[in-house]
C-alpha positions in Angstrom: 85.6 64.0 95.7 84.5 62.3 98.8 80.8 61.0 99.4 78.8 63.3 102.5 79.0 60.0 104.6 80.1 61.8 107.4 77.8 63.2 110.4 80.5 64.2 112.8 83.5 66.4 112.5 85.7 68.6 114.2 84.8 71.6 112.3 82.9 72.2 108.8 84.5 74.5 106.4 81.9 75.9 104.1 83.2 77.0 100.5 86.0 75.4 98.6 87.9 78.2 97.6 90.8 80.1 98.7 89.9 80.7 102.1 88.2 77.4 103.2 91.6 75.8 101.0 94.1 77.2 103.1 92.1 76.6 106.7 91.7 73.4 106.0 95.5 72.7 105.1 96.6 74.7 108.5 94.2 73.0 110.4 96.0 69.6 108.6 99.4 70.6 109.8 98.4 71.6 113.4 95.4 68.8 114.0 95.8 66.0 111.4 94.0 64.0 113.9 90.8 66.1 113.3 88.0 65.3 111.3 87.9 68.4 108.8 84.4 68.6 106.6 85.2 70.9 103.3 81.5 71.9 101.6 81.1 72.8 98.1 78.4 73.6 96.1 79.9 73.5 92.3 81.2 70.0 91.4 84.6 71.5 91.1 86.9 73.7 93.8 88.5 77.1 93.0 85.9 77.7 90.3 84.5 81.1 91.8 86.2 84.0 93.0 89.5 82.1 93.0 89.5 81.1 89.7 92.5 83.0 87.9 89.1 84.7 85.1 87.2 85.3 88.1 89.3 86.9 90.2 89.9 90.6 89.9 93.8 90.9 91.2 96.3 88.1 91.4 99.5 88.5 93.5 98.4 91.4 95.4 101.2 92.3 97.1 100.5 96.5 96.9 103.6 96.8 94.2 102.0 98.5 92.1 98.2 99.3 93.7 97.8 102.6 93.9 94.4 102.8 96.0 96.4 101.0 99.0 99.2 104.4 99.1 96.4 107.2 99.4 97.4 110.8 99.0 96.7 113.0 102.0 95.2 116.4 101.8 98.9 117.9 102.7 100.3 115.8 99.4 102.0 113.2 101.1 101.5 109.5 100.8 100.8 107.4 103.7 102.5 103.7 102.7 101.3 101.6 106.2 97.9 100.4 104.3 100.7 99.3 101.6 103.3 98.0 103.8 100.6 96.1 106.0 98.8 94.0 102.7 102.9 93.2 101.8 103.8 92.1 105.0 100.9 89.5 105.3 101.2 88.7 101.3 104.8 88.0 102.5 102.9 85.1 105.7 101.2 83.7 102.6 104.4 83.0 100.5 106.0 81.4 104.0 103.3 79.1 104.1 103.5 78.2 100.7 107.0 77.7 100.8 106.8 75.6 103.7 104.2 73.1 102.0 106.6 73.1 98.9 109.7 72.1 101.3 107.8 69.5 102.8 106.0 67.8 99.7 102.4 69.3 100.8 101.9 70.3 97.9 103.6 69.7 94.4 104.9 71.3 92.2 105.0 75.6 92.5 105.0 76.3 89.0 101.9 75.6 88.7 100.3 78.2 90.6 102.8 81.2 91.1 104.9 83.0 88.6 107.4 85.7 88.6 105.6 88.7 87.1 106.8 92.3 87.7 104.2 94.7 89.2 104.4 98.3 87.4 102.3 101.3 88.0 102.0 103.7 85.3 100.2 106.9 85.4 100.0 109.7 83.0 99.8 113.6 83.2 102.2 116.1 85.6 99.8 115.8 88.8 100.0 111.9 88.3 104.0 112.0 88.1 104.2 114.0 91.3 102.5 112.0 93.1 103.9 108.4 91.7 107.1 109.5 92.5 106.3 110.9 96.3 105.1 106.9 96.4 108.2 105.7 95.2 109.8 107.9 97.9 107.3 106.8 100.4 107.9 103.0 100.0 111.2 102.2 98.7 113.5 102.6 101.7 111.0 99.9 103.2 112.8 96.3 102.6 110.0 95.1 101.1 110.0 97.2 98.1 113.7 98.7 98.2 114.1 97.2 94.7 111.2 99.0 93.0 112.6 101.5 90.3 110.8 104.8 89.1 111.0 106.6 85.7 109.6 109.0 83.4 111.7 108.0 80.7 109.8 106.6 77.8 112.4 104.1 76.6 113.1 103.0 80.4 109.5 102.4 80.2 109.7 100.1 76.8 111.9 98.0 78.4 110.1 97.3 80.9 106.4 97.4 79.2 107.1 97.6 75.2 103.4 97.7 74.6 102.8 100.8 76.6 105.0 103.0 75.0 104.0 101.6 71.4 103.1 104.2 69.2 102.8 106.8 72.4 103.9 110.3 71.4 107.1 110.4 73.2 106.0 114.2 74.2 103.4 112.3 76.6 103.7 113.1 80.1 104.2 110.0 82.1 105.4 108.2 84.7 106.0 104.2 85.9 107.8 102.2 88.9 108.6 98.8 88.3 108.7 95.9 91.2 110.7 92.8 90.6 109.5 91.0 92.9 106.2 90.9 92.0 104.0 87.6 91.3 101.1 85.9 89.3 99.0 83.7 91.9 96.3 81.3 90.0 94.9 80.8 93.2 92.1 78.3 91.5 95.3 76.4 91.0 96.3 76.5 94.5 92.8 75.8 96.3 93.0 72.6 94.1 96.6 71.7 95.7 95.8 72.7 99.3 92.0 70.9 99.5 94.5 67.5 97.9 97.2 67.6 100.4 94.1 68.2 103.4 92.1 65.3 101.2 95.6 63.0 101.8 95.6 64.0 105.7 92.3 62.9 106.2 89.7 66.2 105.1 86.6 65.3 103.8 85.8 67.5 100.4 82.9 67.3 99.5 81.7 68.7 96.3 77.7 69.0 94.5 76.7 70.0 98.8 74.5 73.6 98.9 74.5 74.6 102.4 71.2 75.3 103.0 71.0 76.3 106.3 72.8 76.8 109.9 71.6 75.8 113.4 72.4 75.4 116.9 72.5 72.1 118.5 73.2 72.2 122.0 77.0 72.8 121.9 77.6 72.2 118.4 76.1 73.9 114.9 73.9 71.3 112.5 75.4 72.6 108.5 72.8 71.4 106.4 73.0 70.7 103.0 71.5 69.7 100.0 73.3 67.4 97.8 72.8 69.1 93.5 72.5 65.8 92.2 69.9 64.0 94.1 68.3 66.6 96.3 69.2 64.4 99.3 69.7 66.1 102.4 72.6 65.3 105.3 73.9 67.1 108.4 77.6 67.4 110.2 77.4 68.4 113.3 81.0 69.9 114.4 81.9 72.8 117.2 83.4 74.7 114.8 82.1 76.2 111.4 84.2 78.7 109.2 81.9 80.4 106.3 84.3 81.3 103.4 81.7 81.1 100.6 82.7 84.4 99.2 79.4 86.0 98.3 77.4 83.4 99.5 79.2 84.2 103.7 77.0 87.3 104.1 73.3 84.8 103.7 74.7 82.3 105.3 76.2 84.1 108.5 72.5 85.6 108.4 70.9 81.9 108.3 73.2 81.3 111.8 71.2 84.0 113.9 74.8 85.0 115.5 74.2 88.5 117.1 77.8 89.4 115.3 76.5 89.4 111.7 73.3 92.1 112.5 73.6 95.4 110.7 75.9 93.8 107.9 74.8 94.0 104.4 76.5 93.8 101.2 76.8 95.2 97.1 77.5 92.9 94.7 79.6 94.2 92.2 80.0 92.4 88.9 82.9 93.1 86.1 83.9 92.2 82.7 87.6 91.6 81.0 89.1 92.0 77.7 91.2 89.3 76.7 93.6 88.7 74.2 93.6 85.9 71.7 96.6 86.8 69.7 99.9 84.5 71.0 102.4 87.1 69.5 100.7 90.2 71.6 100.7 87.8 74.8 104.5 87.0 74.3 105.4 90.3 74.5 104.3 91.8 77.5 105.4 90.5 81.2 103.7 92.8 83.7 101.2 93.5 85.7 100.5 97.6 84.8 98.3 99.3 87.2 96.9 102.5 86.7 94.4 105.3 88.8 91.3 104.4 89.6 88.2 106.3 87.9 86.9 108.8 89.9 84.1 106.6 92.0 85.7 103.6 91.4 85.5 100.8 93.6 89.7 99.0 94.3 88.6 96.2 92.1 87.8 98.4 89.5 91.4 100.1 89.4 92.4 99.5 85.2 95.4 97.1 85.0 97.3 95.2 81.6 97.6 92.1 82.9 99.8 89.5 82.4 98.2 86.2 84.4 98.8 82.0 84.2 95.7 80.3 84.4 95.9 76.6 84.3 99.3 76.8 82.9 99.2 78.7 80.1 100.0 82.5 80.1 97.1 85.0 79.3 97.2 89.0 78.9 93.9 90.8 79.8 93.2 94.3 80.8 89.9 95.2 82.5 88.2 94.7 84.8 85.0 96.9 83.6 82.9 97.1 86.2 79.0 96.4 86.0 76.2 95.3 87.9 74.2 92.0 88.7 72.2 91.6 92.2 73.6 88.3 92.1 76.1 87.4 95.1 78.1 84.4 93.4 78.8 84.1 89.4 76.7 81.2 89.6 74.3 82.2 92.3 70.8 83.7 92.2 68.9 87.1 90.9 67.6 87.5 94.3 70.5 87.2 96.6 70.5 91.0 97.2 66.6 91.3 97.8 67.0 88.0 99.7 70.1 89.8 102.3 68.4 92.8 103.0 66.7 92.0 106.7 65.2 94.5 109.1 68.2 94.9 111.2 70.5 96.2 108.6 67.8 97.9 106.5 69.1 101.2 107.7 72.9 100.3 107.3 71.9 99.4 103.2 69.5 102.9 102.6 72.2 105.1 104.6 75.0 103.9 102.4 73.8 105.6 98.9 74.0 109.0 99.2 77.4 108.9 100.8 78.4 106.8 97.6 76.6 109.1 94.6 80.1 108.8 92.9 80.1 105.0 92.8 76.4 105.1 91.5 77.5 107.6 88.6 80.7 105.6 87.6 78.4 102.2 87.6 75.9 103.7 85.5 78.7 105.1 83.0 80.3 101.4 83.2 76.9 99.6 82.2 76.3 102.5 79.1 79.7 102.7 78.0 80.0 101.4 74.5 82.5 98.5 73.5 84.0 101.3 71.6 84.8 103.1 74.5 86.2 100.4 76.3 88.4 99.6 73.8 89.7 103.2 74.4 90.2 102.5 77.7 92.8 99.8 76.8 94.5 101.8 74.1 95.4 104.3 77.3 97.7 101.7 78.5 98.1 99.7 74.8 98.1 102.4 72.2 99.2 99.5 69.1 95.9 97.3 70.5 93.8 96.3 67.8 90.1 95.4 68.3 90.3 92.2 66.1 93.0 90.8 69.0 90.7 90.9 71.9 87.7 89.3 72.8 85.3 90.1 76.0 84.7 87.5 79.1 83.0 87.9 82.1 84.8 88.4 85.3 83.5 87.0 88.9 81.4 88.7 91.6 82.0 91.1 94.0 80.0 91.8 97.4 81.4 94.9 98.9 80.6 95.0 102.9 78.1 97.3 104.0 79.3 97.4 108.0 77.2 98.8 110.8 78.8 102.7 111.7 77.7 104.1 115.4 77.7 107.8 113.6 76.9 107.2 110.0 74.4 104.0 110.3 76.1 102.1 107.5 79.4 102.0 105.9 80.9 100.9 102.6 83.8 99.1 102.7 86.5 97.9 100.1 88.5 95.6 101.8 87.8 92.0 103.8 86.3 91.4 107.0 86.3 88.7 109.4 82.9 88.1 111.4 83.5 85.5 114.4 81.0 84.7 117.1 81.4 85.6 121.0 82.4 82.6 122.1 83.9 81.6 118.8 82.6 78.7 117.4 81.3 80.4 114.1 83.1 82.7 111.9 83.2 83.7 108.2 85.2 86.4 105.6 83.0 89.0 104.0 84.5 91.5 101.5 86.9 91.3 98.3 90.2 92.2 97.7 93.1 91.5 98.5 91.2 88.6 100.7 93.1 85.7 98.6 96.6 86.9 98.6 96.0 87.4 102.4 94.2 84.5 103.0 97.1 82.8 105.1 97.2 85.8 107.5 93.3 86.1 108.1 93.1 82.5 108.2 95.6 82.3 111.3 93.4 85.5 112.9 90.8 82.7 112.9 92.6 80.4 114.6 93.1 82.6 117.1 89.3 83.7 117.0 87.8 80.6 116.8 90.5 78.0 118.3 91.6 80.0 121.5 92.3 76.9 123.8 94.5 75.6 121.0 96.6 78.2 120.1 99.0 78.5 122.5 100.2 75.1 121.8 100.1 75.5 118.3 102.7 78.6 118.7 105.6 76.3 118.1 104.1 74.8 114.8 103.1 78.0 113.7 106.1 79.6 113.8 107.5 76.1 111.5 105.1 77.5 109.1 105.5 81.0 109.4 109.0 82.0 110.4 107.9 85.7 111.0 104.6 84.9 112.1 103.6 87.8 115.1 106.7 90.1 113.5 107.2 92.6 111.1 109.6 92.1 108.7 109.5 95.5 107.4 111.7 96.4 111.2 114.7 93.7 110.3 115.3 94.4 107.0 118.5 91.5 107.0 115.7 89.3 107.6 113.2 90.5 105.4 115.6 89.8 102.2 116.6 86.9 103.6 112.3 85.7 103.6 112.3 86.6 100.3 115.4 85.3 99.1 113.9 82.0 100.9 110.5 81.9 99.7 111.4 82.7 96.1 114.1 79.7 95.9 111.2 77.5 97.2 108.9 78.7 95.3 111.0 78.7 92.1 110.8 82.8 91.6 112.9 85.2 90.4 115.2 87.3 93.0 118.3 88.5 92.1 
C-alpha cells in the first residue's frame, strides 16, 4: 500500500472497508482528477466487518430475512421494508456490473456467487405466516420467482440437510429464492480500493486516526502510523467516516453538532463452522429462520452456505454475545470511552425499553456448547458435533439515536450522520449496511457533494441505470436489470 506522503487531498476516506471501498471507487469514476486519501488502521483492507467470518449476513437482499417482512397486529405482512433493502441491493449489483463491463475490477467470481436464499420456519403459527409473506412479496418483480412449500421432500431438494432425519410428521414450512447471492465483500473492498489505487487513490494502510479538527475551511485527519508511531495530517474539504465501530468515536472526536445524543451497543457473536468437505458439498443455501424472542436482526439463526477467499464454507450461527469492544480488534474501553454527557440520557433511557434483548444476551453468554449445538440440529437434525468447530464472528454497534419523546432509541439498521453544510459525514449501524453500501454511498454524494451532483447525474445514471427509480413499478425492466447484472456478474438466472 501507498506511503502517507500526502498532506493535501480532495477528500479523506476513513476506514478501508466496504463503505470507504465503494466511495472511493464512485468518487474514481465521477472525479478521477481528485486526490482521494483511503485511511486504514489494520495492515490489510476488508479485514473487519467486511470480512466474509466477520460479517454477520452476506447477500442481503431480504429473500429470505424474515425481521425485514414484520407481521402487523391485524396478521398481515407489510413487504415495503423488504422491497426497499431489494431495490437498493439491486443499485449495488448495477454498480458492480458496471465495473465488471468496463474492466474496473476483475474477475466476479471471486467475490459473488449464486446461492439461493430460503426461509424455513417450523410449527402451524410459523406456516401461516411464511406463507401470508410469500403472498405479500411474490407478485413484486423482484421476488416473483420465490417458491413456497410445506412439503418435506420439496424441501430436500432444495435443503437435503434440513429435512435429514426430520420426522416427516413435523410441521414446517420453507420458500426458496433463486436469485439469491453470496457477497465476500472482504473480497470486494480489496478489488474496489485496487481499481481507485490504479486511478490515482491513495490507500493507505498501518494509519490510526487519531483525531479530527477544523482548519479554517478544511478538516486536519490525524493519524498515527502502527509501525513507527509517526504522526501526519491531510487536510481535505471533505471527510467520510466508514470505520464501522470505530465512526461513532470518531464523529464524536469532530465536535459536529450532528453526532450529539448518538450512542451505540456493541454486540459481539460467535459461528459454528464446519470442517467436514462432504457436509459442505451438500448443502447450497442460505436458510433463515425466526429470530429469538429479544433478538437483535443480526442475531436471526441462519445455515449458511458462504465463499470466503474462494473456497466455499457452511456455517450456521451467529450466537450472539457480548464485548464492550467497538471493533474485533479495537479496545475494552470503547464503550466507557463513547459515552459523553450529551447522549448520557439517550444510553440510560434505552434499557428498560430493551429488557428482552438484556435477557436473550444473558441466555446467549450462559448457554452451554451443548445447547448450541441444539440450536443447529433445529435446522440440521444429521449434524454431528465432531464436524463443527467454533470461530468468532465480528462486532456489532447498534445505534442508540436521540428520540424527541423517548430520549434514546435503539436501532437495528444503518444510519448516515452528515454535517450542516456537508463536509463531514459517516455510517453508524450494522446490517444490511454492506449489501447497501452503493445506495447509501450515492445519498452521500448528495449530502456531502451538493455542487457536484447535478453534473454528475449523467455518469450516475451510466453506473446505475435505475438510479432515482423503482424497479419494483416496471416490472419488464426489473427482469431485464436482473437478467443484465447476473450475465455480468456470471450468476445464475434462468
Amino acid at each position: 500500500m501507498a506511503d502517507l506522503d500526502v498532506t493535501r487531498a480532495d477528500a479523506v476516506l476513513i476506514g478501508g472497508g466496504i463503505a470507504s471501498a465503494t466511495l472511493a471507487a464512485l468518487l474514481s469514476e465521477l472525479e478521477p482528477g481528485w486526490r482521494i486519501v483511503v485511511l486504514e488502521k489494520l495492515d490489510g483492507l476488508g479485514l473487519e466487518s467486511s470480512d466474509g467470518w466477520n460479517n454477520a449476513g452476506t447477500g442481503h437482499s431480504a429473500l429470505c430475512e424474515l425481521n425485514y417482512t414484520p407481521q402487523d397486529v391485524d396478521g398481515s405482512v407489510s413487504p415495503a421494508k423488504a422491497i426497499s433493502i431489494n431495490e437498493q441491493f439491486q443499485v449495488s449489483r448495477q454498480f458492480w456490473s458496471h465495473l465488471v463491463e468496463n474492466d474496473r475490477i476483475g474477475d466476479p467470481g471471486t467475490f459473488i456467487h449464486s446461492v439461493p436464499h430460503m426461509s424455513f420456519v417450523h410449527g402451524m403459527e410459523n406456516e401461516d405466516y411464511l406463507r401470508r409473506r410469500h403472498e405479500a412479496l411474490v407478485s413484486n418483480p423482484l421476488f416473483d420467482r420465490m417458491e413456497f412449500t410445506t412439503d418435506h421432500a420439496r424441501l430436500a431438494e432444495w435443503a437435503p440437510l434440513v429435512t435429514e432425519d426430520r420426522p416427516v410428521t413435523e410441521t414446517i414450512a420453507a420458500t426458496n429464492s433463486p436469485d439469491g447471492t453470496d457477497v465476500d465483500f472482504g473480497a470486494l473492498t480489496r478489488q474496489l480500493l485496487n481499481f481507485a489505487g490504479r486511478v490515482g487513490t491513495t490507500v493507505a494502510t498501518g494509519q490510526e486516526v487519531i483525531d479530527l479538527r477544523r482548519l479554517g475551511s478544511d478538516w486536519g485527519v490525524m493519524a498515527r502510523s502502527v509501525a513507527d508511531g509517526s504522526i501526519s495530517v491531510v487536510r481535505a474539504p471533505r471527510v467520510f467516516v466508514g470505520a464501522g465501530g470505530n465512526a461513532l468515536p470518531l464523529l464524536q472526536k469532530s465536535g459536529i453538532e450532528e453526532i450529539r445524543g448518538f450512542g451505540g451497543f456493541p454486540i459481539s457473536g460467535q459461528w459454528l463452522r464446519c470442517t467436514d468437505p462432504e457436509v459442505i458439498a451438500r448443502h447450497d443455501a442460505k436458510v433463515y429462520g425466526k429470530a429469538a424472542v429479544g433478538a437483535p436482526p443480526m442475531s436471526v439463526p441462519h445455515l449458511d452456505t458462504r465463499y470466503i477467499g474462494g473456497q466455499r464454507a457452511l456455517m450456521f450461527g451467529p450466537y450472539a454475545g457480548w464485548s464492550p469492544k467497538f471493533l474485533k480488534t479495537g479496545s475494552y474501553t470503547d464503550l466507557f470511552a463513547s459515552i459523553k454527557p450529551s447522549n448520557l440520557t439517550q444510553m440510560l433511557a434505552v434499557a428498560p425499553p430493551n429488557l428482552d434483548l438484556m435477557v436473550y444476551l444473558v441466555s446467549q453468554l450462559a448457554a452451554s456448547g451443548k445447547q448450541r449445538f441444539e440450536a443447529l440440529q433445529e435446522y440440521m437434525p444429521s449434524a454431528r458435533r465432531e464436524d463443527w468447530e467454533t470461530v468468532t464472528a465480528g462486532q456489532r454497534v447498534q445505534v442508540i439515536a436521540p428520540d424527541a419523546t423517548k430520549h434514546g432509541v435503539l436501532q437495528f439498521g444503518t444510519q448516515l450522520i452528515t454535517a450542516a453544510d456537508g463536509s463531514i459525514g459517516g455510517m453508524l449501524g450494522a446490517s444490511p449496511g454492506a449489501s447497501t453500501a452503493t445506495s447509501i454511498m450515492l445519498t452521500v454524494l448528495e449530502r456531502m457533494f451538493p455542487e457536484h451532483i447535478d453534473g454528475w447525474g449523467p455518469k450516475i445514471a451510466q453506473l446505475v441505470p435505475s438510479v432515482g427509480t423503482r424497479l419494483s413499478d416496471d416490472p419488464e425492466v426489473a427482469h431485464r436489470t436482473l437478467e443484465r447484472t447476473a450475465a455480468s456478474l456470471g450468476l445464475e438466472h434462468a
